[in-house]
N, C-alpha and C positions, 0 to 999 in steps of 0.2 A: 449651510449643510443641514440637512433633515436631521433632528435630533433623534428621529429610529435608528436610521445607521450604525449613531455610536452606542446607543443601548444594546446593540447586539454583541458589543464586546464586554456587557457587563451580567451578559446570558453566561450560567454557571454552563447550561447544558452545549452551548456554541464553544465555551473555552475550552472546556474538556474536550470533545473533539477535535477541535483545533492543535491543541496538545499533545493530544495520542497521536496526529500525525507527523508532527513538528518531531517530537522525541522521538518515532519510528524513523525516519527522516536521516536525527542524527544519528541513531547508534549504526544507521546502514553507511552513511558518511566514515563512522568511526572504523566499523568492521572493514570495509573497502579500503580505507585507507592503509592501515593495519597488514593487509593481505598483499594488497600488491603496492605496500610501500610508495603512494605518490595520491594526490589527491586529483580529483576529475568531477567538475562540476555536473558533469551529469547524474551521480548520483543521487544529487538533491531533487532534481527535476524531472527522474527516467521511471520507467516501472521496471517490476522485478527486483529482486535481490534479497540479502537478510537484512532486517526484518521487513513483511508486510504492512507499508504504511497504510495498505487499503482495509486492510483487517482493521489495524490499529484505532482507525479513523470510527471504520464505523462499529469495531464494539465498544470503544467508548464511548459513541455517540449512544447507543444501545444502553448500554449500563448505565450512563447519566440519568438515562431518560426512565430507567427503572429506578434508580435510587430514588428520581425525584419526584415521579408521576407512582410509582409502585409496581413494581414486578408482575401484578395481575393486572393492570390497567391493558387495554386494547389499544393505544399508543407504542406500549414497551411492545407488545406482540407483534404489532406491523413492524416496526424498527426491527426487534430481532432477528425477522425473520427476512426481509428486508438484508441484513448485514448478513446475515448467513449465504445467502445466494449469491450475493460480492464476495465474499471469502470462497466460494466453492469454485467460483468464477475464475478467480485469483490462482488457485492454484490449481482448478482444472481445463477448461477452456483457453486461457489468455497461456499455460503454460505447454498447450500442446502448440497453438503458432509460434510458440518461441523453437521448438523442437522443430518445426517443419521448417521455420525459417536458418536456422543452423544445416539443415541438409541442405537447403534449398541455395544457401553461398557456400555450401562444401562443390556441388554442382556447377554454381557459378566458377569457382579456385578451378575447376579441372577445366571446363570449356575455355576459360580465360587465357590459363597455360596452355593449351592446344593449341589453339583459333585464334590468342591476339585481340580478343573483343575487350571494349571497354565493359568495366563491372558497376553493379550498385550492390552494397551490401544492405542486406534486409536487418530489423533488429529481433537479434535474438533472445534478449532478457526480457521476456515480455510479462512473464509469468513468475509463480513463485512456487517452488515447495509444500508439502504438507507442512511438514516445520517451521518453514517460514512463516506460514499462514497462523499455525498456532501460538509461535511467539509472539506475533503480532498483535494480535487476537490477548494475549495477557497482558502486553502491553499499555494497549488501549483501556481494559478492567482496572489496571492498578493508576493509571491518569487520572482513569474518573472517580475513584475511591477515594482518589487522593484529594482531585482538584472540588468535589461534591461533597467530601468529608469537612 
């Protein structure tokens, strides 16, 4: 095995990231469970929910990369800006097809009960909250403060 590969697990600025998803990950695992009392591994694996592991992911990938390149560098800039566009993403685009795709099997539930048709349900957690997005979004900061500190 290429000894690159495994030096990228010992990349401060790859762990951090990796981290702020992983922890975003579980306290959505933790909160979900919590809520409706049963655990479902799609949580690990789905989009949507509380917290934004896509936030997570990339503002700590973003903060790392400012602690360790510097806040002014033109690296941290394109990152920044970069994770900002996936977080707006997150909770504005990816959460409006979650809203269409919820009318769109409410639509489905009525034809189905009428007509007897076979159904597909669409996924509706596709997207996230502002809130979600911004906890995430601290999430991610305090991973990398921590894991770059």
């Amino acid at each position: 095995m290429d000894n690159s590969f495994l030096l990228l697990f010992k990349n401060k600025v790859f762990i951090s990231a990796f981290l702020g998803w992983l922890v975003a990950q579980a306290f959505k695992i933790i909160i979900n469970g919590i809520r409706e009392k049963r655990f479902d591994f799609k949580w690990f694996i789905g989009t949507g929910g509380m917290p934004s592991s896509h936030a997570a992911f990339v503002m700590s990938l973003a903060t790392a990369v400012g602690l360790q390149e510097g806040f002014s560098s033109t690296i941290f800039i394109v990152i920044l800006i970069v994770a900002l566009v996936i977080a707006f993403d997150a909770q504005g685009v990816r959460r409006a097809t979650g809203k269409q795709a919820e009318i769109l099997n409410m639509i489905l539930d009525d034809i189905y009960w009428r007509r007897k048709i076979q159904e597909n349900r669409l996924i509706e957690l596709i997207g996230h909250t502002p809130f979600e997005v911004i906890v995430g979004s601290l999430i991610g900061v305090i991973v990398a403060i921590f894991v770059m500190g």
